[in-house]
Structure formats: structure tokens, C-alpha cells
BAGU-966285 format. One line per field, with one value per residue (C-alpha): x negated, y negated, z negated. Coordinates in nm, 4 decimals. Layout:
N
X	c(X:...)
Y	c(Y:...)
Z	c(Z:...)
//
This chain:
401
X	c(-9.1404:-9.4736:-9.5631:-9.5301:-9.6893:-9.5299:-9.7364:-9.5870:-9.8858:-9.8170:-9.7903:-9.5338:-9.3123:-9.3280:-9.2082:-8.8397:-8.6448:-8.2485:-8.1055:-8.0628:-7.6767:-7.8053:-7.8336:-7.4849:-7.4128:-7.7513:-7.8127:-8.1084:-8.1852:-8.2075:-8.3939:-8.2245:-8.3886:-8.6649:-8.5599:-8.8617:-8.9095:-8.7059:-9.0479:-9.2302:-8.9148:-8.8740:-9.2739:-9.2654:-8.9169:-9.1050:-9.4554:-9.1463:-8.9818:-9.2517:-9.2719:-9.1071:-9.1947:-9.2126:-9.1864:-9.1361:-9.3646:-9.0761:-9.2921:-9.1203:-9.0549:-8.7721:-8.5702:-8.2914:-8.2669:-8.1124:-7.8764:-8.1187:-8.4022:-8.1299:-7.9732:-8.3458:-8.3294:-7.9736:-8.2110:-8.4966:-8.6850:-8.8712:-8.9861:-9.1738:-9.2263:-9.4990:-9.4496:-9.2819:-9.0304:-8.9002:-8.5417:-8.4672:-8.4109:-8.2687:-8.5571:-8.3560:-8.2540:-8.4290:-8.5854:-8.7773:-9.0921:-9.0302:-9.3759:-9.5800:-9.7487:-10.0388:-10.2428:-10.3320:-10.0989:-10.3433:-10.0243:-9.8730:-10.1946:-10.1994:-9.8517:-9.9437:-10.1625:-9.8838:-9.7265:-9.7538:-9.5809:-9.5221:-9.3710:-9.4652:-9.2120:-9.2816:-9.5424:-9.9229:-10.0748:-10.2407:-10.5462:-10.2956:-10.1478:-10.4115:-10.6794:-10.8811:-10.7636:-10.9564:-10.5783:-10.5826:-10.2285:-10.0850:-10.3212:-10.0241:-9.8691:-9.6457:-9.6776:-9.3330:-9.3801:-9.2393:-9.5462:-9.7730:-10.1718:-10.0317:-10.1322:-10.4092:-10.4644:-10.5461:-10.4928:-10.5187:-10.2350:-10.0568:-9.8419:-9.7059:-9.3588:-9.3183:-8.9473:-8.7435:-8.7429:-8.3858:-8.3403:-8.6517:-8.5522:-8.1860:-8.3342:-8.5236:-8.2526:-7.9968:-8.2987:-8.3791:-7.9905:-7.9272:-8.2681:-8.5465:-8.6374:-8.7129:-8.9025:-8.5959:-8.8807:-8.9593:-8.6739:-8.7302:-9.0685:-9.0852:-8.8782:-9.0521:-9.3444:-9.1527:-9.0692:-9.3775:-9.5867:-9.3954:-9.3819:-9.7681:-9.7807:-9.6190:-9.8229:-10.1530:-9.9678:-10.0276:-9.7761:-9.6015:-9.4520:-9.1136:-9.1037:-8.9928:-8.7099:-8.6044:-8.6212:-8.4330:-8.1792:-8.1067:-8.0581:-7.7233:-7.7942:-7.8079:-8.0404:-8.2837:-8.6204:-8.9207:-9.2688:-9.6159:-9.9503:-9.9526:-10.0739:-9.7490:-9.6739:-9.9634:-9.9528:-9.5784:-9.3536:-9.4767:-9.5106:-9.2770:-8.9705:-8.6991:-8.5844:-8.2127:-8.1963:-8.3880:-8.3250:-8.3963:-8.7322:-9.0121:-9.3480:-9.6752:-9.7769:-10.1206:-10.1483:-10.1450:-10.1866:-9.8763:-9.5792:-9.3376:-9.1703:-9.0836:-9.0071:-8.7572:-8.5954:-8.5715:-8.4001:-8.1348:-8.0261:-7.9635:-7.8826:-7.5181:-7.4737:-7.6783:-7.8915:-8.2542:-8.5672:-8.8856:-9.1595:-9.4907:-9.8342:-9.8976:-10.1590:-9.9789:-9.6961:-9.9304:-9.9817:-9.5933:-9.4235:-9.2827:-9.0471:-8.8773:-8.6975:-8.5412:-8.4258:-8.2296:-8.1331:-7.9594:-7.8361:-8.0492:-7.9807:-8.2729:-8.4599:-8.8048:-9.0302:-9.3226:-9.5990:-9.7873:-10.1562:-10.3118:-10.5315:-10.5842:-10.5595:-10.6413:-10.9193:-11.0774:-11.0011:-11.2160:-11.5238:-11.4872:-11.5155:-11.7615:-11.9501:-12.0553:-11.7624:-11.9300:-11.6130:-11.6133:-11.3369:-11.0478:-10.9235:-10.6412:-10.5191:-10.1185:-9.8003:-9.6132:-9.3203:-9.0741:-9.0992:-9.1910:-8.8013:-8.6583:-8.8090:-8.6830:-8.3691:-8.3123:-8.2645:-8.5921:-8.6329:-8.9449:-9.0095:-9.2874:-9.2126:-9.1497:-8.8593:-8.6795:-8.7189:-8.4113:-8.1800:-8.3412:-8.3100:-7.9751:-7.8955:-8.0762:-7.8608:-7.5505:-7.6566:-7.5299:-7.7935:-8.1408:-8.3089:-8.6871:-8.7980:-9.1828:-9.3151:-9.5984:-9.8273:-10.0910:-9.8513:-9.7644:-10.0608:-10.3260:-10.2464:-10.4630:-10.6980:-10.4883:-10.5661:-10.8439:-10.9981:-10.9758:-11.2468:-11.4483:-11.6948:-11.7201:-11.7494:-12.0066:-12.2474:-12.2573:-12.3670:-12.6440:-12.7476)
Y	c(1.2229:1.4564:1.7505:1.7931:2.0638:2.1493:2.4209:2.6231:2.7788:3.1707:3.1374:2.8977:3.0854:3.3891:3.1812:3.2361:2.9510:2.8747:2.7444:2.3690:2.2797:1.9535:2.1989:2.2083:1.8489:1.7642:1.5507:1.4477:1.0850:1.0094:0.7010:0.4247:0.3427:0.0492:-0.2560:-0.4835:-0.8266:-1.1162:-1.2852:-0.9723:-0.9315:-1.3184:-1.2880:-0.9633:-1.1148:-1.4275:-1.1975:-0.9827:-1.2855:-1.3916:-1.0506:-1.0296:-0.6369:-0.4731:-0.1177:0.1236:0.3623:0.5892:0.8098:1.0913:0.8346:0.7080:1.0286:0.9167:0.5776:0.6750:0.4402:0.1267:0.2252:0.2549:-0.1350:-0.2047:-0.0507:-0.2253:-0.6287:-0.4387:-0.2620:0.0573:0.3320:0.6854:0.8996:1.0874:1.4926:1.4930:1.2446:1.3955:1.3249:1.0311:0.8635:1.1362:1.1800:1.2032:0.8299:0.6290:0.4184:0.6717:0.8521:1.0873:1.2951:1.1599:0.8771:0.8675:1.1626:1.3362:1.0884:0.7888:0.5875:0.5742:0.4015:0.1858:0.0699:-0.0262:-0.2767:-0.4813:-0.4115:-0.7371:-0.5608:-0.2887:-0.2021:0.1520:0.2923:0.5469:0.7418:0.7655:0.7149:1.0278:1.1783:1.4042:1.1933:0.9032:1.1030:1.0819:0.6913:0.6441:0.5543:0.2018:0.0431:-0.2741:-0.5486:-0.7299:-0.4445:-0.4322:-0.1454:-0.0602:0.2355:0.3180:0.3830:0.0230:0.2883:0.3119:-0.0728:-0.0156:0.3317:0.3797:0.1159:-0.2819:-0.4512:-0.7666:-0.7383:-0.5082:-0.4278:-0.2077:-0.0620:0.2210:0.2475:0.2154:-0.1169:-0.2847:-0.2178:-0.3257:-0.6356:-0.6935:-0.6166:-0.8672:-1.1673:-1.0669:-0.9802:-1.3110:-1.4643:-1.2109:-1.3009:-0.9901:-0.9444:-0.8331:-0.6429:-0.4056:-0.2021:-0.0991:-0.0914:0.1038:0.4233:0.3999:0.4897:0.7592:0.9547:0.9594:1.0057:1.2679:1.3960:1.3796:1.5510:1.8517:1.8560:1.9465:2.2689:2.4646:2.7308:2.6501:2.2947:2.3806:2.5422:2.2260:2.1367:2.4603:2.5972:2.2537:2.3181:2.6957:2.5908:2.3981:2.0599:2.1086:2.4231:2.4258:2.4334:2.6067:2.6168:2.8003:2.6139:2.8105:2.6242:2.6337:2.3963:2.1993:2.1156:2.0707:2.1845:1.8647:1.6333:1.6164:1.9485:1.6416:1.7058:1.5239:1.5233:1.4382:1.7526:1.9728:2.0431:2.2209:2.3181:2.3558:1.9856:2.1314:2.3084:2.7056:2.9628:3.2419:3.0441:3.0241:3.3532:3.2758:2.9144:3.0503:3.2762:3.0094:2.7716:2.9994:3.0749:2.7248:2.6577:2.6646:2.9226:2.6493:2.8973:2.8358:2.8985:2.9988:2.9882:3.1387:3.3145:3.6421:3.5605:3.3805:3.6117:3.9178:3.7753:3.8050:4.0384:4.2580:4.0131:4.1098:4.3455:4.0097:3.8780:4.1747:4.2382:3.9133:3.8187:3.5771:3.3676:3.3230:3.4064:3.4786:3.3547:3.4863:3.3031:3.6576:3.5778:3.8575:3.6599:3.3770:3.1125:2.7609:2.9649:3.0183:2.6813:2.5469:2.7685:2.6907:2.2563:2.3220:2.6271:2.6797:2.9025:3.1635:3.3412:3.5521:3.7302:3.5621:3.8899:4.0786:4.4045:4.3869:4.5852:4.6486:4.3857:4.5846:4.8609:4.6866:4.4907:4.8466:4.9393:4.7112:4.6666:4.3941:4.3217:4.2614:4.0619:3.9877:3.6928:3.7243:3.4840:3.1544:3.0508:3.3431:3.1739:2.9494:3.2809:3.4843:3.2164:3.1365:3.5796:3.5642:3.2643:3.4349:3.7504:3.7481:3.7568:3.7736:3.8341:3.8966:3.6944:3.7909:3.5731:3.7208:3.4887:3.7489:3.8004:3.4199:3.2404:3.1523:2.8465:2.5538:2.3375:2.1026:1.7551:1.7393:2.0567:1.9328:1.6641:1.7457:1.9084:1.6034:1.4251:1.6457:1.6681:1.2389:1.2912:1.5304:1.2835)
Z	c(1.2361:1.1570:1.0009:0.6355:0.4136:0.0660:-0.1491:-0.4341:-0.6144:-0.6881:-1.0623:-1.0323:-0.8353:-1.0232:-1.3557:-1.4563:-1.5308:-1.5709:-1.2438:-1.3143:-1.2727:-1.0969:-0.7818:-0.7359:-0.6361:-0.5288:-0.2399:-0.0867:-0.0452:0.3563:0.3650:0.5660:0.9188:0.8669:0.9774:1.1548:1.0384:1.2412:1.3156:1.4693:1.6770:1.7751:1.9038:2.0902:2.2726:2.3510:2.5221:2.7138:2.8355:3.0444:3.2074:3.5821:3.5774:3.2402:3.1472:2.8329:2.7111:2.4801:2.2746:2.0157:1.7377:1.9953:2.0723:1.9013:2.0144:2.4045:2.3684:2.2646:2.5271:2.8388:2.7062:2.8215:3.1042:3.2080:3.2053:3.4505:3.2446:3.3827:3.1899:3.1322:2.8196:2.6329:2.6612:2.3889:2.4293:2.7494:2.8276:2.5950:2.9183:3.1802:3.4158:3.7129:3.6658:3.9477:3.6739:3.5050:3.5615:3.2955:3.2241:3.5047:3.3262:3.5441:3.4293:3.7167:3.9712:4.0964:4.2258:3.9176:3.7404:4.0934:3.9716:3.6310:3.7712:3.8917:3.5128:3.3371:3.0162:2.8567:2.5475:2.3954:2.1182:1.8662:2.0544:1.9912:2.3091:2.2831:2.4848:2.6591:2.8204:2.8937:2.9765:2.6637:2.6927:3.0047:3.1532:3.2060:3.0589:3.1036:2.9491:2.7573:2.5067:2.2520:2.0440:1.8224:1.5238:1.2000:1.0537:1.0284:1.0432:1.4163:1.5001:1.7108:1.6607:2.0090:2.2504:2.1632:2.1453:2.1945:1.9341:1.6737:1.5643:1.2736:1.2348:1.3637:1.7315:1.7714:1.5924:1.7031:2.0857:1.9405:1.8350:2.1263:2.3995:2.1948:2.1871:2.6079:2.7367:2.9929:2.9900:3.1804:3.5263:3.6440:4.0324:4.2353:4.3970:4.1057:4.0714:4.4815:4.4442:4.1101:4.2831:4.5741:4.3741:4.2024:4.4765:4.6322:4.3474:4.2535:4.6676:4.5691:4.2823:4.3999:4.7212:4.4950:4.3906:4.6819:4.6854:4.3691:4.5053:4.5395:4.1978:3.9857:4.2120:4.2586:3.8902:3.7851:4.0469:3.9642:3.5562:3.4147:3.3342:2.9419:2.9681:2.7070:2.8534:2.6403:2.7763:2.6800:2.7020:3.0836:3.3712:3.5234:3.2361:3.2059:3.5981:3.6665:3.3481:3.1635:3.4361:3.6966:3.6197:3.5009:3.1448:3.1070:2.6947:2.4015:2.2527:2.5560:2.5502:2.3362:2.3913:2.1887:2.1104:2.0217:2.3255:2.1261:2.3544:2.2204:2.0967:2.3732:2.3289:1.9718:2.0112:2.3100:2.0787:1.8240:2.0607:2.1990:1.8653:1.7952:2.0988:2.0389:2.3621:2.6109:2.8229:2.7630:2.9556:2.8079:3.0517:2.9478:3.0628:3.1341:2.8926:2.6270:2.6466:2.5474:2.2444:2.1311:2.3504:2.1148:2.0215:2.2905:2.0926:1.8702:2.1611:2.2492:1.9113:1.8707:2.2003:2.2660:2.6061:2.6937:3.0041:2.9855:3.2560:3.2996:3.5119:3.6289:3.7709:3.5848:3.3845:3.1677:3.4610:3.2454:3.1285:3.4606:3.5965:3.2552:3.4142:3.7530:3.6871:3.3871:3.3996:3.7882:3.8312:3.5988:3.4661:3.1698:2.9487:3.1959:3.3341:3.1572:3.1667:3.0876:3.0956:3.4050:3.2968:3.4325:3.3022:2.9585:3.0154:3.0553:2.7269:2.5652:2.7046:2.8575:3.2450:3.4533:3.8273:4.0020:4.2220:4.4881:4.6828:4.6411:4.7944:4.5951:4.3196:4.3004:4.3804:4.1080:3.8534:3.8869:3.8684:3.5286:3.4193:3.5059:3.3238:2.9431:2.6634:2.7453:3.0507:3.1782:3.5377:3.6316:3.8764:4.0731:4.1046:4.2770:4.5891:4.5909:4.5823:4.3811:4.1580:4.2495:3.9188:3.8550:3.6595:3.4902:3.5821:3.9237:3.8904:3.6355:3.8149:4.0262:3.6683:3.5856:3.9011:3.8450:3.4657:3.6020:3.8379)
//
């Protein structure tokens, strides 16, 4: 469940050797999933039993445990994910709040505080997503991971469970099922908080709010949905667009500026014929647009969205909060996409305004193989700082003072 590096030095594959006969039956060893200990599972069941609202925190480590985390959710349980463990629970169950895990949405951290537990599976906690840990969690946690370095890595914990997330929460669910209390309150209360904090969210988008509700309502349900580091992801794609499967979503974890072209590409084509959407910058997208000519070449079905403001918008925002709004090197000069689309073959649209959005989507769904959207962000609107960019220059007048 991390990245791995194997190196071959040159010499070694340049040496001839006979091709062993063991290749022809070989199979590699899968290690079995690790169980946790009965007495780390007894304790953590005995911390969650006192809870009357408790909540999961379903990290990557759990995306294939669906199953185990909703059997949670069936005794009270709410729940949100880490960016990348979107859609292990659909995020349009009334349960969930999917990517919005307070960063950048004060009434979700105002609803922790009523959290008396939470139990965070296979995910790191990272800065991301706590803002640089400064996100104040539950004060009873139980922290569940396959790997046992992860026990306290970040946050303190109540307790500790190491053991694959799908038979600790197993475990867990079979010691709870019949004896939680839970507030008959919290369920109410926790999607009342959803909706508005979500109603919130989108309100601080200016004239990109409707874009996550329309975008999710123009795509099938299993589209694949691919995103560049653009603001347009970092404001809404992560936080509040609802991602319905573990497997339906992919963007750059360490926040590259380039890879959602290729990564769209690469998810089409093992997408099994699912349409998927790659959304990306106009400055990202520069850095890979010639692979256009893949995507035509293989039939990709993909649509390629590209978030137009003429510049390099995250960029800017970083100057305006930190640097007195002294803006260098943030202005691009690119292609004229459509004409670019008709070079390379594929079918272009342009969306300038906002509420076209929905309309255009769905054409470039219904259009076979792959497909080129440019939103104009320039006759739109500009796209407001969003979380942390926001604040920090509030953050940093107070340090001055």
C-alpha cells in the first residue's frame, strides 16, 4: 500500500543468461491479510462502546474493505475519507462527508467537537488534509494500520490496532453489532451538517459553485474521475465533487503540477470502456499536451477538461496571501485549444458560461473516444483563493505583529 522502488544496475541487465524453467509455473507469494491481535480488538471495542456519536476516518489502506466500513456505518457510525480514499463509502450516502474533512469547512471541525470517537483506518492523517495537523480531531482515537511505525505518527492516540483494515473493522463491527447506544440525535444532526457545510463550501467559489453538482450530474455514475493539481481540484474536485467507488478516482497525491493528461489516458485504457474525466490546468496541461495525439490514437474515452484562466492560478493565489500580491512568472501564453483539438483530431467544446456546463459535459460523454471541453475561466469569472490561501495573509499580518 506505498511506493516501492526496484533497481537493476546496467551491467546486470546487459548479462546473458538461460531463461530459468522455474518461470513457467512461477507464482508470486500474495501475503495473507494481517490479522490484529484479539486483545487490541477487545480494547478498541470497549473505548467505541462508550461512544454515543462516533465516526470513521477511512484512509487509502481501507479501499478495499467497503463492505466492513459500511457494517459500521449500519450501528451509527458516521464517516469521511482522506483524498485518497474517496468513494470507499459512496459520498452521496447521507452518512458521509466524503473529502470535506474540515480543511477549509469551519462547521465540519465545529462538529467534531461533539465527536466523542473516532476511529481512523489505514490513512496517515496527513498535512493535506489537517491543515499541517492544526485540525483538531476527536480527543479519544483509535488509530487502525497495517503497518505498526504508523502508531502515533501524527496524531496521539487512544489506542492502536495493527491489522488489515478490513478485518480489524470486521472484528470490531462483530464485538459492537447489538450493544452501541448511539445519540438518536447524531444521525439528523450529522447530515444536517453535511448539507450545509457543503451549501457553504460551494458558496466561497464565486462563480464556479454550481460546477460540482453539475459536472457530477452530467457524468454516469461509474465515470472515472482524474484530476490535475489545478485549483479547480484543490478547491472543489477533492473536497466536495462526490466520488461513488474506491476505484474511481486518481489524482497527484504529491500535488505534481503535469500528470493529469497521462494519468487520464492511463485510466480510460483500463477503464474497461467506463468514460473518464480528466480535469486539468491550462497550466498543467501545457506541460503534456501532445499526448493528445495517444489519446486519439487509441480511442481513449476520455474527456479532457481543461480549467482555462490563462495562467498558473494556485500560483498567483500563493503571491497574493504571501507575497503582497507581487505576482511574477504566473501568466502563460498557450494554444488556442480549439484549434489545438482540431489538430489533433479530436472533437473540441468551449464552456463560457457556467450554467452550460452540465449540457456540454454530457455532449462530450455521448461522443465516442476522446473528447476536448475548455472551460473559459476568463469569460466566467475569476476563481476565488480558496483554503489556505484564503487566510494566510491574515496568518501572516498576526506573525508581523
Amino acid at each position: 500500500m506505498g511506493p516501492v522502488s526496484v533497481e537493476v544496475p546496467i551491467d546486470i541487465q546487459r548479462t546473458v543468461i538461460p531463461r530459468p524453467s522455474l518461470l513457467d509455473t512461477l507464482v508470486l507469494p500474495v501475503p495473507p491479510p494481517l490479522p490484529p491481535s484479539e486483545a487490541a480488538l477487545d480494547e478498541a471495542a470497549e473505548i467505541l462502546l462508550r461512544a454515543k456519536r462516533p465516526m470513521l476516518w477511512l484512509g487509502n489502506g481501507a479501499k478495499s474493505a467497503r463492505a466492513e466500513a459500511m457494517a459500521l456505518l449500519d450501528l451509527g457510525f458516521g464517516a469521511v475519507n482522506s483524498w485518497n480514499g474517496r468513494g470507499i463509502i459512496p459520498e452521496d450516502h447521507p452518512m458521509s462527508f466524503g473529502g470535506l474533512q474540515g480543511n477549509g469547512a469551519p462547521r465540519i471541525q465545529e462538529f467534531y467537537r461533539s465527536v466523542d470517537a473516532m476511529l481512523v483506518v489505514g490513512s496517515r492523517l496527513r498535512g493535506h488534509e489537517t491543515m499541517d495537523f492544526s485540525l483538531k480531531l476527536p480527543q479519544t482515537l483509535i488509530h487502525v494500520d497495517v503497518d505498526p511505525r504508523a502508531n502515533g505518527r501524527t496524531y496521539a492516540n487512544t489506542a492502536f490496532v495493527c491489522g488489515d483494515a478490513g478485518l480489524v473493522m470486521a472484528g470490531l463491527a462483530k464485538r459492537l453489532k447489538g450493544r452501541m447506544a448511539v445519540d438518536p440525535a447524531f444521525a439528523d444532526e450529522f447530515q444536517s451538517t453535511k448539507r450545509r457545510a457543503v451549501a457553504e463550501y460551494c458558496d466561497t467559489l464565486g462563480p464556479y459553485a454550481e460546477f460540482p453538482a453539475a459536472l457530477r450530474g452530467a457524468l454516469p455514475r461509474d465515470a472515472l474521475w482524474v484530476r490535475d493539481i489545478t485549483i479547480s481540484n484543490s478547491s472543489w474536485g477533492n473536497r466536495v465533487f462526490p466520488v461513488l467507488g474506491p476505484r474511481d478516482a486518481v489524482h497527484p497525491i504529491s500535488a505534481a503540477i503535469g500528470p493529469g493528461l497521462p494519468m487520464g489516458i492511463g485510466a480510460a485504457m483500463a477503464g474497461g470502456g467506463r468514460k473518464t474525466v480528466a480535469m486539468v490546468g491550462d497550466g498543467g496541461f501545457a506541460l503534456n499536451q501532445t499526448e493528445l495525439w495517444t489519446a486519439v490514437q487509441e480511442r481513449a474515452e476520455l474527456v479532457v477538461m481543461v480549467m482555462n484562466d490563462r495562467g498558473y492560478g494556485v500560483i498567483k493565489h500563493i503571491q497574493g496571501a504571501l507575497q503582497d500580491g507581487r505576482m511574477f512568472f504566473g501568466d502563460l501564453q498557450g494554444p488556442d485549444f480549439q484549434k489545438l483539438a482540431a489538430v489533433a483530431g479530436l472533437p473540441a467544446f468551449r464552456v463560457s458560461r457556467a450554467e452550460d456546463l452540465a449540457a456540454t459535459v454530457a455532449k462530450a460523454v455521448a461522443t465516442p473516444g476522446p473528447s476536448l471541453i475548455e472551460v473559459d475561466m476568463t469569460a466566467i469569472g475569476a476563481f476565488p483563493p480558496y483554503a489556505p490561501y484564503n487566510t494566510m495573509g491574515i496568518y501572516a499580518r498576526k506573525a508581523a505583529e
